[in-house]
C-alpha positions in Angstrom: -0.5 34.2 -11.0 2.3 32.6 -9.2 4.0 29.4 -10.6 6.9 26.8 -9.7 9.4 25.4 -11.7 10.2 21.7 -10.8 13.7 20.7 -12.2 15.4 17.5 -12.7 17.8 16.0 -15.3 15.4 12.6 -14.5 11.8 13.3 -14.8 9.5 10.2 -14.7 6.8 10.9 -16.8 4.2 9.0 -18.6 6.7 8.4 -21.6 9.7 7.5 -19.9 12.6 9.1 -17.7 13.9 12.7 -19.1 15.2 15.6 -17.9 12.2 18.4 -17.9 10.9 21.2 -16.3 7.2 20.7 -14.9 5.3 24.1 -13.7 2.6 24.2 -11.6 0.0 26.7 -10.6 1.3 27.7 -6.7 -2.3 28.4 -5.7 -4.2 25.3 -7.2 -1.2 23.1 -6.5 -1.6 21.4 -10.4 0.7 20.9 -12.7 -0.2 23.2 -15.6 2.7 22.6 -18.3 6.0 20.0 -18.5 8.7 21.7 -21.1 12.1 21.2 -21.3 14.3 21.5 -18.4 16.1 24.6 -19.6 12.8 26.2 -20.6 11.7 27.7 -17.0 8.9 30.2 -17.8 9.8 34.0 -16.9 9.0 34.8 -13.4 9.0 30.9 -12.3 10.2 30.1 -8.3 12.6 27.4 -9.6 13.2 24.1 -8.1 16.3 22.6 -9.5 16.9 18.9 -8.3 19.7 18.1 -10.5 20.6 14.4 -10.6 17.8 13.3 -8.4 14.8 11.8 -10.0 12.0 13.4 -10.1 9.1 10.8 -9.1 5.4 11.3 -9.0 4.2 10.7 -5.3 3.4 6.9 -4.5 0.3 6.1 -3.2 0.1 3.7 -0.8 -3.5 1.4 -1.6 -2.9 -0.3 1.2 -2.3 1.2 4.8 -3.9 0.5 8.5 -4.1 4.1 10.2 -6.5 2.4 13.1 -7.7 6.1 13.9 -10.3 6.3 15.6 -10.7 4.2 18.5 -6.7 2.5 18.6 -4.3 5.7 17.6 -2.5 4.7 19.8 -1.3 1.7 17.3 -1.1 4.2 14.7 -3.0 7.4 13.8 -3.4 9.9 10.8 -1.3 12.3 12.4 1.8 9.8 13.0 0.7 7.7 10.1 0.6 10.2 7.3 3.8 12.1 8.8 5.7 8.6 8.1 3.8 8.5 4.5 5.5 12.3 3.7 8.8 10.9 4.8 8.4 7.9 2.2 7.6 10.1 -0.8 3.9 8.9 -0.3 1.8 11.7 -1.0 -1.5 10.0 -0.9 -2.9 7.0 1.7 -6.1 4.9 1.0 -6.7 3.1 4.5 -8.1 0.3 5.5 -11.8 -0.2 7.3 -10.4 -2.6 10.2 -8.3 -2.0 13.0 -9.7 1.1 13.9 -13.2 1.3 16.2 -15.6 1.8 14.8 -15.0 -0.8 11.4 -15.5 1.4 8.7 -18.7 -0.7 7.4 -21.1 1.5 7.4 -21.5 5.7 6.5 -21.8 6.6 10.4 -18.6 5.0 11.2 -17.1 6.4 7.8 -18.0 9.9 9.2 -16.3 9.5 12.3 -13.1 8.4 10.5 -13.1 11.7 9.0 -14.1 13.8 11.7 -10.8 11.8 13.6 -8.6 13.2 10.1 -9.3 16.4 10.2 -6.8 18.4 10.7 -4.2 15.6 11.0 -2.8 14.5 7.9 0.6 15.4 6.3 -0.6 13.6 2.8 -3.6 13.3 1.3 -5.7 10.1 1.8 -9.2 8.3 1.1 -11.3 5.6 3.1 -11.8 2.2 1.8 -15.3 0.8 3.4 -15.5 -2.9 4.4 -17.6 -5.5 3.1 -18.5 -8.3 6.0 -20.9 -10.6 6.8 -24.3 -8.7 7.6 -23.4 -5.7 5.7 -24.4 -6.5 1.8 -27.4 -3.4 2.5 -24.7 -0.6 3.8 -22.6 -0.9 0.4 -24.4 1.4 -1.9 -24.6 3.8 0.5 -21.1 3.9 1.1 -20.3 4.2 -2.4 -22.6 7.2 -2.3 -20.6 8.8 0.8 -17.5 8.6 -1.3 -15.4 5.3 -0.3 -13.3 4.4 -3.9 -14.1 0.4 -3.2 -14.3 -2.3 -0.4 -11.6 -4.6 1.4 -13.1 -8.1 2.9 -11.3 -11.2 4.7 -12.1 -14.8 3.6 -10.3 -15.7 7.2 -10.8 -14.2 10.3 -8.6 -10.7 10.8 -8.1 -10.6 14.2 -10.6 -8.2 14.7 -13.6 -8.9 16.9 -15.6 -5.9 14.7 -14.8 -6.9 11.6 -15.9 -10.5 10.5 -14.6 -12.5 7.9 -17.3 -12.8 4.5 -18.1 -16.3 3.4 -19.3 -17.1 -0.1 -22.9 -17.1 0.8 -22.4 -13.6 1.9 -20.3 -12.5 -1.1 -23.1 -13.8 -3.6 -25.2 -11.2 -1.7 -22.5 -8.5 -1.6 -21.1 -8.8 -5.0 -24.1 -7.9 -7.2 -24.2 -4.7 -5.4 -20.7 -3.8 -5.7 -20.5 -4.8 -9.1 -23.6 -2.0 -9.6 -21.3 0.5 -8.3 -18.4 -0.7 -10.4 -15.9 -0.1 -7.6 -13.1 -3.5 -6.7 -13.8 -5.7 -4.0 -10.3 -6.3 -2.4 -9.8 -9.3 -1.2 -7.2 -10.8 1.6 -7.2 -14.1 0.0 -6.6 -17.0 2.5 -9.1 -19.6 3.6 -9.9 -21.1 6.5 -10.0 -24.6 6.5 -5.8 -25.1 5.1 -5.0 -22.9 8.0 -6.9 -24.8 10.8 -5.9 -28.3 9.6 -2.0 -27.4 9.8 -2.3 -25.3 12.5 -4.5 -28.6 14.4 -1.3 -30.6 13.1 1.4 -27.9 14.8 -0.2 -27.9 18.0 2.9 -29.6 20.0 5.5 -28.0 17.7 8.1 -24.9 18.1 5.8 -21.7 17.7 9.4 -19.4 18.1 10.6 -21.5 15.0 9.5 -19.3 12.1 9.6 -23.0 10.3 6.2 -23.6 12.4 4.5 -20.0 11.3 4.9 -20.6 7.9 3.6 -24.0 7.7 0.9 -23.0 9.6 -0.5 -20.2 6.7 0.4 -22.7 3.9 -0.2 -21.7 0.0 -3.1 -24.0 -0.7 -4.9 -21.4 1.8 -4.3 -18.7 -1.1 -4.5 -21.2 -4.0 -8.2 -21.7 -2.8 -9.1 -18.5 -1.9 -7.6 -16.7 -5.4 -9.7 -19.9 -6.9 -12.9 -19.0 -5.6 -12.6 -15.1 -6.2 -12.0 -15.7 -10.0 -15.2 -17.5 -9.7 -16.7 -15.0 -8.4 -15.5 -12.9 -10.8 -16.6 -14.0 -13.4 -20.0 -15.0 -12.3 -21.0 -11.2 -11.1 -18.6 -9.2 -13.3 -17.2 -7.3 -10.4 -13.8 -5.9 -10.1 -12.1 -8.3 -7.3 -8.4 -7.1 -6.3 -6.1 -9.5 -4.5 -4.0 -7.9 -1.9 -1.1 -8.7 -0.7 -0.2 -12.0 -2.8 2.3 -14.1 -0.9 2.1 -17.5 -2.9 3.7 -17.4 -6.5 2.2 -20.4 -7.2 -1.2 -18.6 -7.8 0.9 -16.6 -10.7 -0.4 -19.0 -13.7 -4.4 -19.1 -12.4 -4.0 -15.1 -12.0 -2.3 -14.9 -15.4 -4.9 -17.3 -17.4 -7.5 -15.3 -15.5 -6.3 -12.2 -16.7 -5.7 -13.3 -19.9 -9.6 -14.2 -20.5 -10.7 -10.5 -19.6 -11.8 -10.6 -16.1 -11.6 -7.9 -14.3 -8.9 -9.1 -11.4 -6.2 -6.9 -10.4 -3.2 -8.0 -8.2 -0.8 -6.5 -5.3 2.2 -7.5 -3.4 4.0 -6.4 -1.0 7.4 -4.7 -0.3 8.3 -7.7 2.6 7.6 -10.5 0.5 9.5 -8.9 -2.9 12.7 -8.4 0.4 13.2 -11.0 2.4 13.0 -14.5 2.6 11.8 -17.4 4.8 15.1 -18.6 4.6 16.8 -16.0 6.1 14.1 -15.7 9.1 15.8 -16.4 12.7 13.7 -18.1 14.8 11.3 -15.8 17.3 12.0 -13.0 14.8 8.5 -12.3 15.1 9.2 -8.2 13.9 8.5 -10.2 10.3 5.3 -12.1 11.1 2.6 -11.0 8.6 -0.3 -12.7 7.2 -0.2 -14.4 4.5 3.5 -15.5 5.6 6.8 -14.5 3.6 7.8 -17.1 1.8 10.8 -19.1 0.6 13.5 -17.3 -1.1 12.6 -19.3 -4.8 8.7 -17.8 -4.2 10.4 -14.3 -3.6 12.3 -14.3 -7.2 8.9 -15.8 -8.9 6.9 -13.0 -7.5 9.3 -10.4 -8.9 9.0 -12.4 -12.2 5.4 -12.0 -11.9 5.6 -8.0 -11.5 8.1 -8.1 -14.7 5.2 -10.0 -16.7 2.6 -7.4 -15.4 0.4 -10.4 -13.9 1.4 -8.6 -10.1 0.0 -4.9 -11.3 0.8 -3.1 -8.4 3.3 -3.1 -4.8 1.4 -2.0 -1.1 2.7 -1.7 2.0 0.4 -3.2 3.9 1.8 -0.8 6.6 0.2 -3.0 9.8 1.5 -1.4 13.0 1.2 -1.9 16.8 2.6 -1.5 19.6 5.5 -3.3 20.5 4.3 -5.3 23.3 1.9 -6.8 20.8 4.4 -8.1 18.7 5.8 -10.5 21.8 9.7 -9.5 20.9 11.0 -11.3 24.2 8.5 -14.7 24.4 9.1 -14.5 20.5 6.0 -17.1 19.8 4.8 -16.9 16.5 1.6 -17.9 17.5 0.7 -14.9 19.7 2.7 -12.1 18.1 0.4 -9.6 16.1 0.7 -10.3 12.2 1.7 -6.9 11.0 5.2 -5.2 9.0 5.8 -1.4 9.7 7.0 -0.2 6.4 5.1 2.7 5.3 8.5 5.5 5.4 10.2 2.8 3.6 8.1 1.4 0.7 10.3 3.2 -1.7 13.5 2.4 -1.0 13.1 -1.5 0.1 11.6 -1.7 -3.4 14.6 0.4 -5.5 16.6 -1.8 -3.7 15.5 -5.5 -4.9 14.0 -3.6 -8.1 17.3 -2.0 -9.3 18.9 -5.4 -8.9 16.4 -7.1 -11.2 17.1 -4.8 -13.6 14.0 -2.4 -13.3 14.1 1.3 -13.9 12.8 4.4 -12.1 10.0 4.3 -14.6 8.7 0.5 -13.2 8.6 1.9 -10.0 6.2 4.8 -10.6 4.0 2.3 -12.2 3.6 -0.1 -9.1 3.4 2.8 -6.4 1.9 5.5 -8.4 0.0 4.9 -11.5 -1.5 1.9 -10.8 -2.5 2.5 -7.2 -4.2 5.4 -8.3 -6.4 3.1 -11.0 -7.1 1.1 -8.0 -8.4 4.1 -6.2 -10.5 5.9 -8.9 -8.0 8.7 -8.4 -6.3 8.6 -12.1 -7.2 11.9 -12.8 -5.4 13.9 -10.5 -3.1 11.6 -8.8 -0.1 9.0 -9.7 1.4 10.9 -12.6 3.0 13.8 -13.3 0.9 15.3 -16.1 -0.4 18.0 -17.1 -3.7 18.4 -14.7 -2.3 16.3 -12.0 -2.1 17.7 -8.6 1.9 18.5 -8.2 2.4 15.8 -6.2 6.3 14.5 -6.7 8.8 12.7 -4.5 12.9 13.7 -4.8 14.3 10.8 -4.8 18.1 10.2 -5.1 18.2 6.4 -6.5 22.2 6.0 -6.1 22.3 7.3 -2.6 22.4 4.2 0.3 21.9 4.0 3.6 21.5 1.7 6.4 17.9 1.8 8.4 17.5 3.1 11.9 15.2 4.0 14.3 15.2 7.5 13.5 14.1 6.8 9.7 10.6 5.2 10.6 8.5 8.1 11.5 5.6 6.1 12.6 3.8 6.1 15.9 6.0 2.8 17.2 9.8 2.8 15.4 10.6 -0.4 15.2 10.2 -2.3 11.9 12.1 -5.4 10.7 14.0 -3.0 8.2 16.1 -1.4 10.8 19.8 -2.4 10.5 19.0 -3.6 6.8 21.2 -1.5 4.4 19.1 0.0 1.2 19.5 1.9 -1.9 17.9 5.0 -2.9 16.9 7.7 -0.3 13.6 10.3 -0.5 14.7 13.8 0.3 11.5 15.7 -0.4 7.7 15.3 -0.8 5.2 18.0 -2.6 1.5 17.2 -2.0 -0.2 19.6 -4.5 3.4 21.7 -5.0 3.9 22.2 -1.3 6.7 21.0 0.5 5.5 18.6 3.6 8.9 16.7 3.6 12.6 18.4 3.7 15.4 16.3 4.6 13.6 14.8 7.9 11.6 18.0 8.8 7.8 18.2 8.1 7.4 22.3 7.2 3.9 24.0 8.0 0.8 23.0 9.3 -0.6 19.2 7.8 -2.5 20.3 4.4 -3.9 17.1 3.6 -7.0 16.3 2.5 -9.2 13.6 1.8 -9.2 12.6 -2.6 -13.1 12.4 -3.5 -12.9 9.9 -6.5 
């Protein structure tokens, strides 16, 4: 039997940061021992990474791969290579943007007939929950999706429908039978359309105009109604992508009672600021918006309280065209951030400055994704029994974002020019090497995570 010895003088484990050797079986790709790092076993291919940290692979909860029907916006092949580069080892996408939705088990099946073969990393399927759907839920849970993502406001997307609360009182006793989270994009309706009705003669390339068109109250309602929800059906609800601190105390009070309500933000809104935003910058319009510069501080407080559990890309690509970079009109541009070969980095950078450690990090991107996912078992730690899934990472290393870093189908990304701290120098999915330094070595070897 054939093992490999994975050395650094910073290990994050389970218990803290240390330096350690972990060995893993070379033909089952798990991690079968952790002892100390001058404690190789006899015979051992070592691995020595000396001063850089030794992370467990991120998983990204919350990426749009669009394959089938619109690679050519982003696809598994592209999409995944970018997640290697990143230090993500696994991907859980999303049911929308692609054709067909992921709503039911046929289209499900055709999303992995359109992976196979593709994927640098390893990834899973999140099914949809819309309006008209409530009876295909079960039987996605049976076909393997790890939970369901649904919009209280339209997407975007002719094919996949915003849910309104009649609909969720129908959907939400089933989901809550298969004890997998509903994730919800947590804006309403009716905040949006009155401002946007009140912004019709205004500036759409101010970025002043986007953001009051998407204003908090749309969240404040939404988060409202899903903690409800919540606890009127006892089903696990996950907000995504939080924007609005002002939600923090409902979230924490709700939390606090025992519900089960779990919470993500996202790299963008933890980086940058509203303030900062030049008009027709439209590289940074997302949905919900990024807020002021005071919100972005409070959400960081709300990650260092553990009311935010977890940090998502929300990787949202297209192609450039979409995003109206001359016109720069906020009002046509597609709503998406390309981020997903960056996720760890952007985050180091604001996180070291608050004072987090390598350790917080694996938490939001690692552990607590992989809770999310139903993966805890053999993904988001590195553990004995784990699949050897690690990210090098050197956390004092900087450097300034280009083109060339992004990876994805369509480099461009707000984050180019932006100067960050920490750089990933090589990914292991299951103890092989998929990313070396910007090469990708061997064939894609990844696999779809059954829960």
């Amino acid at each position: 039997m054939a093992f490999d010895a994975f050395i650094s003088r910073r290990v994050v484990l389970e218990d803290g940061v240390r330096p350690a050797c972990v060995v893993v079986d070379a033909a089952a790709g798990r991690i079968v021992e952790i002892r100390d790092a001058d404690d190789a076993p006899a015979g051992a291919t070592p691995h020595d990474f000396g001063d850089d940290a030794l992370l467990p692979g991120a998983i990204d909860a919350h990426v749009h791969l669009n394959e089938p029907g619109r690679t050519f916006w982003e696809g598994f092949e592209t999409g995944t290579r970018a997640a290697a580069a990143g230090g993500v080892t696994t991907v859980v996408d999303m049911p929308l943007n692609c054709l067909p939705e992921t709503t039911n088990v046929a289209a499900l099946e055709a999303k992995r007939a359109a992976a196979a073969g593709k994927c640098r990393v390893d990834w899973l399927p999140w099914g949809g929950a819309v309006n008209g759907n409530s009876g295909d839920l079960a039987a996605l849970a049976d076909a393997g999706v790890p939970g369901y993502k649904c919009f209280l406001i339209y997407p975007g997307c002719e094919g996949f429908g915003l849910i309104d609360e009649a609909e969720l009182r129908l959907a939400m006793p089933a989901i809550a039978h298969t004890g997998l989270p509903l994730l919800v994009h947590a804006e309403l309706a009716g905040p949006c359309d009155a401002a946007a009705a009140a912004l019709s003669a205004a500036d759409w390339r101010q970025y002043a105009t986007y953001l009051a068109s998407r204003p908090p109250e749309a969240e404040l309602q939404a988060i409202a109604l899903m903690i409800r929800l919540c606890r009127e059906f006892g089903c696990r609800v996950h907000i995504v992508h939080l924007s609005a601190a002002e939600a923090l105390p409902m979230l924490r009070e709700a939390k606090a009672e025992g519900l089960k309500l779990t919470v993500e933000t996202c790299p963008h809104y933890l980086y940058f600021a509203a303030e900062a935003i030049a008009d027709g910058s439209t590289l940074l319009k997302c949905a919900p918006p990024i807020r002021s510069e005071a919100n972005r501080r409070a959400l960081w407080a709300g990650l260092r309280d553990g009311t935010i559990d977890l940090i998502a890309t929300d990787h949202s690509p297209c192609p450039p065209e979409l995003k109206g970079l001359a016109a720069g009109s906020f009002r046509e541009a597609w709503g998406g951030i390309a981020s997903l070969s960056l996720g760890l980095p952007v985050v180091w950078t604001k996180a070291a400055e608050e004072g987090f450690g390598l350790e917080d990090l694996a938490r939001w991107m690692a552990a607590r994704p992989a809770a999310l996912a139903g993966i805890s078992v053999r993904k988001g730690r590195i553990a004995v029994g784990c699949d050897a899934d690690l990210a090098v990472f050197a956390p004092e290393r900087s450097f300034n974002v280009s083109h060339n870093d992004l990876y994805f189908r369509h480099r461009f990304s707000p984050y180019v020019g932006e100067g960050l701290r920490g750089i990933v120098c090589k990914t292991y999915v299951r103890g092989r090497l998929v990313f070396d330094e910007g090469s990708f070595p061997g064939e894609p070897i990844g696999r779809e995570v059954l829960r």
